[in-house]
Kinemage of the C-alpha trace (Angstrom):
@kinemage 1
@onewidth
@group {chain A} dominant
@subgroup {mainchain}
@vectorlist {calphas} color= white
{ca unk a 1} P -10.404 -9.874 18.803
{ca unk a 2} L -8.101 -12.421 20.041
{ca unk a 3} L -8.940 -16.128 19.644
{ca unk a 4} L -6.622 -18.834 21.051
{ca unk a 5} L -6.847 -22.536 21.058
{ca unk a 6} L -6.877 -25.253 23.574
{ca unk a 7} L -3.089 -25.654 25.340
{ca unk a 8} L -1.514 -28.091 26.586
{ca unk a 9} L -0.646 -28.081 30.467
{ca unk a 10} L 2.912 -27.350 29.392
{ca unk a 11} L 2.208 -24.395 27.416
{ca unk a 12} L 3.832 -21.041 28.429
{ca unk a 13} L 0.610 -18.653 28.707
{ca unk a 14} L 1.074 -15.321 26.618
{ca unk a 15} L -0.725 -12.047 27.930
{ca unk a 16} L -1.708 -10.220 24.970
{ca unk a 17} L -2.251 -5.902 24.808
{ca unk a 18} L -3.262 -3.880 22.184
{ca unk a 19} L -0.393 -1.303 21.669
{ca unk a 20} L -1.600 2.059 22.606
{ca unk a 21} L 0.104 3.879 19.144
{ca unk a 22} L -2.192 4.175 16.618
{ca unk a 23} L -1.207 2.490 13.518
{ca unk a 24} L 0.432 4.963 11.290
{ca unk a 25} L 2.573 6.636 13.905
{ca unk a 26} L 3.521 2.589 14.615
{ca unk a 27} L 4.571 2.358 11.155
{ca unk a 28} L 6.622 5.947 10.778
{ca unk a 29} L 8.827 4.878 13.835
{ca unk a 30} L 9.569 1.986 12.102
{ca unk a 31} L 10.884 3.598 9.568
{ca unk a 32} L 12.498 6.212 11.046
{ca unk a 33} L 14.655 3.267 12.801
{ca unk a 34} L 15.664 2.038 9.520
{ca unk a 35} L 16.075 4.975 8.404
{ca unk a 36} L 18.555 5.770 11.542
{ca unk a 37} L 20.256 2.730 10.582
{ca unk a 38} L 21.262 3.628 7.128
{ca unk a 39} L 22.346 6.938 7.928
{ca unk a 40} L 24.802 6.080 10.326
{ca unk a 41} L 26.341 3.214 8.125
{ca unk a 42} L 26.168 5.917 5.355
{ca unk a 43} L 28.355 8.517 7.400
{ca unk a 44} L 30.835 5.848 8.237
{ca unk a 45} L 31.034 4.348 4.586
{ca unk a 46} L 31.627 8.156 3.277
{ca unk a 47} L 34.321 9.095 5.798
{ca unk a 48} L 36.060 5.615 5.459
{ca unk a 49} L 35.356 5.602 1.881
{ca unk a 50} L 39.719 5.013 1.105
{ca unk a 51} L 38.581 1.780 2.560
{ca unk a 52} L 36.152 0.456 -0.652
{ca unk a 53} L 36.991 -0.336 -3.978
{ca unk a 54} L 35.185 0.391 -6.881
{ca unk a 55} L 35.474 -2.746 -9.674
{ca unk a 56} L 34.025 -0.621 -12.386
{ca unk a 57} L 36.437 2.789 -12.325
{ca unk a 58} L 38.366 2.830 -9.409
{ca unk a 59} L 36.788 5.918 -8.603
{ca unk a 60} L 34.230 5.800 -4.826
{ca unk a 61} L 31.821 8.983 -5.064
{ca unk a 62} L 29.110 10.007 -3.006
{ca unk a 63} L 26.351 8.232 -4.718
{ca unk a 64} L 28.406 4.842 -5.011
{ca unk a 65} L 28.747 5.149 -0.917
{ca unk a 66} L 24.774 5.481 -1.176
{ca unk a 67} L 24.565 2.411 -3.241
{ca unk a 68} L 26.665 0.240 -1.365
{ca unk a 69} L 25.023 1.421 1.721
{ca unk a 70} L 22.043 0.449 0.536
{ca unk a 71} L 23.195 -3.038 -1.032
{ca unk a 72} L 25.148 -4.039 1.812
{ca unk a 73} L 22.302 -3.178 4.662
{ca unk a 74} L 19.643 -5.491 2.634
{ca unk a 75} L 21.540 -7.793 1.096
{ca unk a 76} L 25.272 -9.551 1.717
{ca unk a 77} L 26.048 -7.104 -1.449
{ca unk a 78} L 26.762 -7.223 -5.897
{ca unk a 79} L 30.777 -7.065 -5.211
{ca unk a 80} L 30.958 -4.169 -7.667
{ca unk a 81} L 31.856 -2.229 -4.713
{ca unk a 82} L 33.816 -4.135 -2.223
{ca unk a 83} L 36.025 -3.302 1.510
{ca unk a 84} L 39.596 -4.059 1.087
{ca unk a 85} L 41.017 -2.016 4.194
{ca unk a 86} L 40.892 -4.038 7.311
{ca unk a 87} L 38.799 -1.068 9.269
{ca unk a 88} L 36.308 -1.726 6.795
{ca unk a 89} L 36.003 -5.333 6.758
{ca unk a 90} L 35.813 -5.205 10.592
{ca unk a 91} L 32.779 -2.626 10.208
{ca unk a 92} L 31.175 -4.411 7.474
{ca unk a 93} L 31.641 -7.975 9.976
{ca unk a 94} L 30.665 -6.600 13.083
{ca unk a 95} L 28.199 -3.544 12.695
{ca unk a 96} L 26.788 -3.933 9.341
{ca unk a 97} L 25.725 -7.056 9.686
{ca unk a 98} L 24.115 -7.421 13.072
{ca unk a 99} L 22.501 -4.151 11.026
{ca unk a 100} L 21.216 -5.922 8.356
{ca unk a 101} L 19.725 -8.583 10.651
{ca unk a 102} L 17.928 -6.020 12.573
{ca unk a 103} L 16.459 -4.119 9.501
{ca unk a 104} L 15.002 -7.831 8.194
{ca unk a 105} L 13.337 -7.979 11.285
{ca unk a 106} L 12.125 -5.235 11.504
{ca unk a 107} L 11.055 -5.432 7.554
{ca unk a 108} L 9.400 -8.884 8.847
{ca unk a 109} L 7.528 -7.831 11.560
{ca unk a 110} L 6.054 -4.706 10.161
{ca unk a 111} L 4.292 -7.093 7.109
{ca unk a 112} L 2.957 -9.560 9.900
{ca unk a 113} L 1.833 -6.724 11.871
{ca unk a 114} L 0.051 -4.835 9.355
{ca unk a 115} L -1.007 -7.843 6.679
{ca unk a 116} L 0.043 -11.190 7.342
{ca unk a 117} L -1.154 -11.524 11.263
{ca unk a 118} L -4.760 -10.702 10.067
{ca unk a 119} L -4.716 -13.449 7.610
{ca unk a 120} L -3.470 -16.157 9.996
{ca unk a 121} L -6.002 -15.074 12.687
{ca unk a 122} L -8.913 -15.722 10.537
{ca unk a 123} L -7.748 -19.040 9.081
{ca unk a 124} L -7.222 -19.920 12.688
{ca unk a 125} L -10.418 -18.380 14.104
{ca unk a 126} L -12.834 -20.075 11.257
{ca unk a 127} L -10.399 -23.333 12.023
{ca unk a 128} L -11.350 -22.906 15.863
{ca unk a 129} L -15.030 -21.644 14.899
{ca unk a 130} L -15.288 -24.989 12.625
{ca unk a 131} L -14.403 -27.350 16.161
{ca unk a 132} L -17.268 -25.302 18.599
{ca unk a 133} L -19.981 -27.866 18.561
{ca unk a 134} L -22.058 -28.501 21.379
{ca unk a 135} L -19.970 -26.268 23.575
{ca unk a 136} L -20.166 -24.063 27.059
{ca unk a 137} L -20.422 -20.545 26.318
{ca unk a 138} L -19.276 -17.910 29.565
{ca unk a 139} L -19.774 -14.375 28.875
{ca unk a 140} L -17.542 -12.754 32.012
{ca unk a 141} L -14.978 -14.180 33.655
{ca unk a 142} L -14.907 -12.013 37.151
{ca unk a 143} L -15.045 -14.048 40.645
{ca unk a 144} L -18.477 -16.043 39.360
{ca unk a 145} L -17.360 -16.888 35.507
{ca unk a 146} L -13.973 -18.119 36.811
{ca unk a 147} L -15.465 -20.503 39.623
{ca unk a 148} L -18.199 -22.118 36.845
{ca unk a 149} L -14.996 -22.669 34.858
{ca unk a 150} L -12.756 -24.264 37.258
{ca unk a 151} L -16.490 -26.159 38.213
{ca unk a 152} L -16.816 -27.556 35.186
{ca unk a 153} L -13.147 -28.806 34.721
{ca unk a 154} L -13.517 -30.770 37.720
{ca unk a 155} L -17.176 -32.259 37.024
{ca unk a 156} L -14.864 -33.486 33.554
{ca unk a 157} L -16.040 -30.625 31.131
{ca unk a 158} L -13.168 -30.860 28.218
{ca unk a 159} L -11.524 -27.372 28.046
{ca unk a 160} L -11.814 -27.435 24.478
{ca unk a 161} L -15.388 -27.216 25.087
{ca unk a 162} L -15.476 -24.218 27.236
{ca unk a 163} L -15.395 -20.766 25.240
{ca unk a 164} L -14.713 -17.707 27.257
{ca unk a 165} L -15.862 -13.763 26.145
{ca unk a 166} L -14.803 -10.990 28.126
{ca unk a 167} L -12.980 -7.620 27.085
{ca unk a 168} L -10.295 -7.661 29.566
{ca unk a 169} L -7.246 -9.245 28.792
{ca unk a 170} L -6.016 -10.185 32.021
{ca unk a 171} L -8.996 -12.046 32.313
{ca unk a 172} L -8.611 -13.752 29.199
{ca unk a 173} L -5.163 -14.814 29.815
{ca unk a 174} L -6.630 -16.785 32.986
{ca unk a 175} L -8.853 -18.263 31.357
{ca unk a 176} L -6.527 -19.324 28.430
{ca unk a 177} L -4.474 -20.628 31.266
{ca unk a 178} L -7.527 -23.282 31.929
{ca unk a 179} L -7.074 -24.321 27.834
{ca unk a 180} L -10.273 -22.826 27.717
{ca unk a 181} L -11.058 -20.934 24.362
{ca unk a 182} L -10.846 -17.315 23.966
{ca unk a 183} L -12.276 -14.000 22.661
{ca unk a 184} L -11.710 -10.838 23.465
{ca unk a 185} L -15.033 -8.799 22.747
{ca unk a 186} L -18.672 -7.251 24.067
{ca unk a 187} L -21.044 -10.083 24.466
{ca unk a 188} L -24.461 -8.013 23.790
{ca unk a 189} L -23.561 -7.457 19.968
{ca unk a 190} L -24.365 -10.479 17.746
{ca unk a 191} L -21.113 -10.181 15.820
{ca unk a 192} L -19.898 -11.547 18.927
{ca unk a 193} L -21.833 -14.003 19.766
{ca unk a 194} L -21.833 -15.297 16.320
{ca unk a 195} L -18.501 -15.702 16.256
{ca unk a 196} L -18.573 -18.395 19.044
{ca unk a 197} L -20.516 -20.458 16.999
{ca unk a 198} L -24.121 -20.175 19.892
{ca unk a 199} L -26.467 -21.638 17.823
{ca unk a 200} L -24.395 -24.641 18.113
{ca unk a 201} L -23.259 -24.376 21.749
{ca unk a 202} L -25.394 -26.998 24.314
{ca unk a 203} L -25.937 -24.263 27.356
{ca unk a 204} L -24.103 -21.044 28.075
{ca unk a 205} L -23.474 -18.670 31.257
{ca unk a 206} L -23.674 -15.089 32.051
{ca unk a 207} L -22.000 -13.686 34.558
{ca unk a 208} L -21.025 -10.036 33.784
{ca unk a 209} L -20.821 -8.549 36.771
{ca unk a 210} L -23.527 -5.896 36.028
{ca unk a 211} L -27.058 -6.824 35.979
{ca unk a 212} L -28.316 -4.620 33.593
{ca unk a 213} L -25.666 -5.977 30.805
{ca unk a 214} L -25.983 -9.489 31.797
{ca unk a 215} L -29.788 -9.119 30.874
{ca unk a 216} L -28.617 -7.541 28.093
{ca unk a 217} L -26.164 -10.250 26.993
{ca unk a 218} L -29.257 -12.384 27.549
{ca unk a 219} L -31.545 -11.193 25.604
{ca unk a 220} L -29.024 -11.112 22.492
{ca unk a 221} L -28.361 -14.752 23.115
{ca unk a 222} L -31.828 -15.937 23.589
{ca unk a 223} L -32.457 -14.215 19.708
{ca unk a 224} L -29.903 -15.934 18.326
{ca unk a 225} L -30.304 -18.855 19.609
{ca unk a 226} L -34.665 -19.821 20.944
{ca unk a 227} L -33.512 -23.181 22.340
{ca unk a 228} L -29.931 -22.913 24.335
{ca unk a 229} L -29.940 -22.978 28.075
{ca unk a 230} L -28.788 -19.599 29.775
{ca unk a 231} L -27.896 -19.460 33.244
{ca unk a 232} L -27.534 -15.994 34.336
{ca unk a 233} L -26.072 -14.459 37.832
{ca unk a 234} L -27.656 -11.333 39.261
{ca unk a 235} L -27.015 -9.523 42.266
{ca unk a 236} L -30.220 -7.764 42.978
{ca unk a 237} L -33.695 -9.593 44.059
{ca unk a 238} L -35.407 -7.358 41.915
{ca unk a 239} L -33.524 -8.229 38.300
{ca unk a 240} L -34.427 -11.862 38.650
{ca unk a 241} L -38.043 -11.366 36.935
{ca unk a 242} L -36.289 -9.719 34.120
{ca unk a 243} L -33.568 -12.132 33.696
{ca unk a 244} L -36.418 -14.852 33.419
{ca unk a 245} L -38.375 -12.572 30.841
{ca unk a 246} L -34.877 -11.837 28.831
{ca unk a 247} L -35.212 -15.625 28.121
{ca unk a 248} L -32.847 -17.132 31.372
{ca unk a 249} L -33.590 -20.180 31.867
{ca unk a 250} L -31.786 -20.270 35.332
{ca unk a 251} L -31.497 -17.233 37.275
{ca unk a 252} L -28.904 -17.153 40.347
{ca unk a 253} L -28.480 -14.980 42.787
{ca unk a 254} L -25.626 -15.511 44.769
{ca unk a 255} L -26.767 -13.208 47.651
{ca unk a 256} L -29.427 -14.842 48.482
{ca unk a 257} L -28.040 -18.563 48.112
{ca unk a 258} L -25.329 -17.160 51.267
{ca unk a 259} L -28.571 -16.086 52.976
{ca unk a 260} L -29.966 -19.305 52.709
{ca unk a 261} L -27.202 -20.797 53.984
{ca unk a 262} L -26.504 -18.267 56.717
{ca unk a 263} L -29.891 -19.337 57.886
{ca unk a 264} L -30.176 -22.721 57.230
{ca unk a 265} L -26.846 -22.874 59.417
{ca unk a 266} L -29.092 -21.546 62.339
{ca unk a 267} L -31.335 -24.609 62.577
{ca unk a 268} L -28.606 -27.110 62.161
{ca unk a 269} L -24.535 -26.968 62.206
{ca unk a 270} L -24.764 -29.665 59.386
{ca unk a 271} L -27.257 -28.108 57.391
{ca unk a 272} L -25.275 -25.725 55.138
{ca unk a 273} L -22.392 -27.911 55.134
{ca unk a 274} L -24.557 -30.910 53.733
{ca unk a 275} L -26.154 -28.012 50.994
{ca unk a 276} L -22.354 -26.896 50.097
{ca unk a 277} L -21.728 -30.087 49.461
{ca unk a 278} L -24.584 -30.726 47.015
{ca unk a 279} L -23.658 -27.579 45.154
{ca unk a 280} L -19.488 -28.464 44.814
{ca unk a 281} L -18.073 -31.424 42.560
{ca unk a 282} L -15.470 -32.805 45.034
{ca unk a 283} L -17.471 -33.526 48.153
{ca unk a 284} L -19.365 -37.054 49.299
{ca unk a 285} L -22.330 -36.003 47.306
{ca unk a 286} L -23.421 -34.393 44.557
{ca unk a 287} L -26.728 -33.219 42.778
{ca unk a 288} L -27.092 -34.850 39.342
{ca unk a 289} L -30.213 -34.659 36.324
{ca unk a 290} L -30.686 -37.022 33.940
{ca unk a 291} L -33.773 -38.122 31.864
{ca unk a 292} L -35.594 -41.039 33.038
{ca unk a 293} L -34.742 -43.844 31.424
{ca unk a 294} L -36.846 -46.157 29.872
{ca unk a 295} L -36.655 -49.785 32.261
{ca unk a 296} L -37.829 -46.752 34.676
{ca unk a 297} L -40.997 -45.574 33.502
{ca unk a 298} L -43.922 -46.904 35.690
{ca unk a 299} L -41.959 -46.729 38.840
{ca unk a 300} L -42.075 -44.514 41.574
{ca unk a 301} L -39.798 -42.196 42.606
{ca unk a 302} L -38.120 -43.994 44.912
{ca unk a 303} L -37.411 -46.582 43.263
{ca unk a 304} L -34.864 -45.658 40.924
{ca unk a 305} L -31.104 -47.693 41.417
{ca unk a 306} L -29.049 -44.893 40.317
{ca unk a 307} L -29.137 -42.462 43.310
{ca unk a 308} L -31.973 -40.872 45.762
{ca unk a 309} L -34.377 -39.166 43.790
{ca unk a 310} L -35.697 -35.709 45.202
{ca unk a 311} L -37.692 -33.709 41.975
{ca unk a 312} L -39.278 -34.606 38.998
{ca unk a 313} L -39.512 -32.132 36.368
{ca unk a 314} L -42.679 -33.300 34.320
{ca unk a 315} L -43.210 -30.746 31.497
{ca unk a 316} L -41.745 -28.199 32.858
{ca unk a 317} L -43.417 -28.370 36.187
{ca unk a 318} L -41.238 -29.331 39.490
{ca unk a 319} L -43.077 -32.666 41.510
{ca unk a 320} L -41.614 -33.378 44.720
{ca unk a 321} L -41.025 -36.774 45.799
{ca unk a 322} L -44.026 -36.588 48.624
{ca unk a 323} L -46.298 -35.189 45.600
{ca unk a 324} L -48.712 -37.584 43.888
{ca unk a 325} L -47.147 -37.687 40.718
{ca unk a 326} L -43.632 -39.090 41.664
{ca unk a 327} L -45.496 -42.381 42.408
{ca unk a 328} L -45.543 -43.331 38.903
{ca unk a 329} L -42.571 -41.912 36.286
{ca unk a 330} L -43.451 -41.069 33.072
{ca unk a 331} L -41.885 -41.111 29.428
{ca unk a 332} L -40.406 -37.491 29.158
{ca unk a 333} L -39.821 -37.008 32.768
{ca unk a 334} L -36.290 -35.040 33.799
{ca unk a 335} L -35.060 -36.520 36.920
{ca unk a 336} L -32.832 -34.471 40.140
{ca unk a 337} L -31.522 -37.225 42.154
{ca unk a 338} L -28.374 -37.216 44.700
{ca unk a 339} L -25.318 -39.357 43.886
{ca unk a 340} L -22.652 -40.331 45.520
{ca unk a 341} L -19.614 -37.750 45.190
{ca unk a 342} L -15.902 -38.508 44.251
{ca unk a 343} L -15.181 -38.202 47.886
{ca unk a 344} L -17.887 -40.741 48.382
């Protein structure tokens, strides 16, 4: 699973793939290459052996070509066994050493394949998983994930803040490109889920581009964690009952929010421009919910100084502001009032 941290805006974005070798047959053409490598300084050493001195007895056979092979490809070399023609120098400066280079990098990036890269990940996945406190979970990042992203960026979410799952990589690599947080992974195991850290995030969205697994996804969530918001998307009228009964608290279908526009646009040319409006972050206006305060309670409605109040939510229970009960605001009550925009 890949985790990555917040970037910076000047960060170079990486797009990260599984290699499609299986691990062993990663690890034999590794050292096949190496060995390659040694074999062909090997044949040269032996046929250019007149060129090497031995300190020890004068005498260069096969198995002291070998060992100085060896030596001189991993290390600079003992001088036991040394070039003294100038053919050999020049092959020991310009080909053996570029050689010897290569075959520590490749040494280096074998361990940090196979054993080191695990070992950072962690320590900087529990580092990241330490940080995710009252966070925005977003399990899909298709067309609807990637718009509540870019959504909440401009309402001032932090993109520390925002954690992304989704098992495509391209997908990921967008959403790193936010500074949004990362993992690659199947949002309807716990494992998963766990690993974001959701009993500690504040709301989360589903969006993954299937009903049937969103509802899924939801149902694992609302198990793991009884209290967080979900907002889920669905496509089909009939999968918004059992969103609600997975445990969504918001269900959305996107289909039928462009047919109320579509029609709302029939009865007035300024209708479903005034209701996109509402919905975006950048217009004149925008929708905002806050608990009443308490210099508020008593008051109607109306009467509140912060923007033009339209719903009460009064245990649970929507009040309109024609309704009987938003002539008095109570202790408790969650208030949806219209502000004035950052185009405002």
């Amino acid at each position: 699973m890949n985790v990555a941290p917040r970037k910076s805006a000047g960060d170079p974005g990486f797009l990260r793939r599984r290699s499609s070798l299986p691990v062993w047959i990663d690890l034999l053409w590794r050292i096949a290459l190496v060995a390659g490598l040694v074999s062909f300084v090997l044949v040269v050493h032996w046929i250019d052996r007149d060129g090497l001195k031995d300190n020890l007895d004068n005498h260069i056979s096969f198995i002291d070509v070998l060992y100085f092979t060896t030596v001189t490809v991993t290390t600079v070399g003992y001088g036991d066994i040394v070039p003294v023609s100038p053919q050999a120098r020049l092959f020991e400066a310009l080909l053996v050493t570029p050689i010897r280079l290569f075959v520590w990098l490749i040494f280096l990036g074998t361990a940090y394949n196979l054993f080191f890269r695990n070992i950072i990940h962690r320590w900087r996945m529990a580092r990241i998983q330490a940080d995710l406190h009252n966070h925005i979970i977003i399990t899909g990042f298709g067309t609807s994930g990637s718009e509540a992203a870019r959504e909440l960026l401009a309402r001032g979410a932090d993109a520390s803040e925002i954690v992304v799952i989704d098992p495509d990589e391209r997908a990921l690599a967008e959403a790193e490109a936010l500074g949004c947080n990362v993992l690659c992974g199947d949002s309807t195991r716990d494992k998963t889920l766990k690993d974001v850290a959701i009993h500690r995030a504040r709301s989360m969205i589903v969006s993954a581009g299937r009903d049937d697994t969103s509802i899924l996804i939801t149902l694992t969530a609302r198990h793991l964690a009884p209290q967080i918001p979900i907002s889920i998307v669905v496509r089909n009228e009939d999968n918004e009952l059992p969103a609600r009964q997975a445990g969504a608290t918001t269900v959305i279908n996107p289909v039928s929010f462009a047919g109320l526009l579509l029609a709302g646009s029939t009865s007035g040319r300024h209708i479903a421009d005034y209701m996109a409006d509402l919905a975006a972050s950048g217009g004149r206006v925008k929708l905002n919910e806050r608990s009443v305060l308490s210099e508020e309670v008593g008051l109607p409605l109306s009467a509140i100084a912060s923007g033009l109040g339209v719903r009460i939510y009064r245990g649970g229970r929507p009040i309109g502001f024609w309704e009987e009960g938003a002539r008095r605001l109570e202790s408790g009550d969650h208030l949806i009032e219209i502000v004035a925009g950052d185009e405002g």
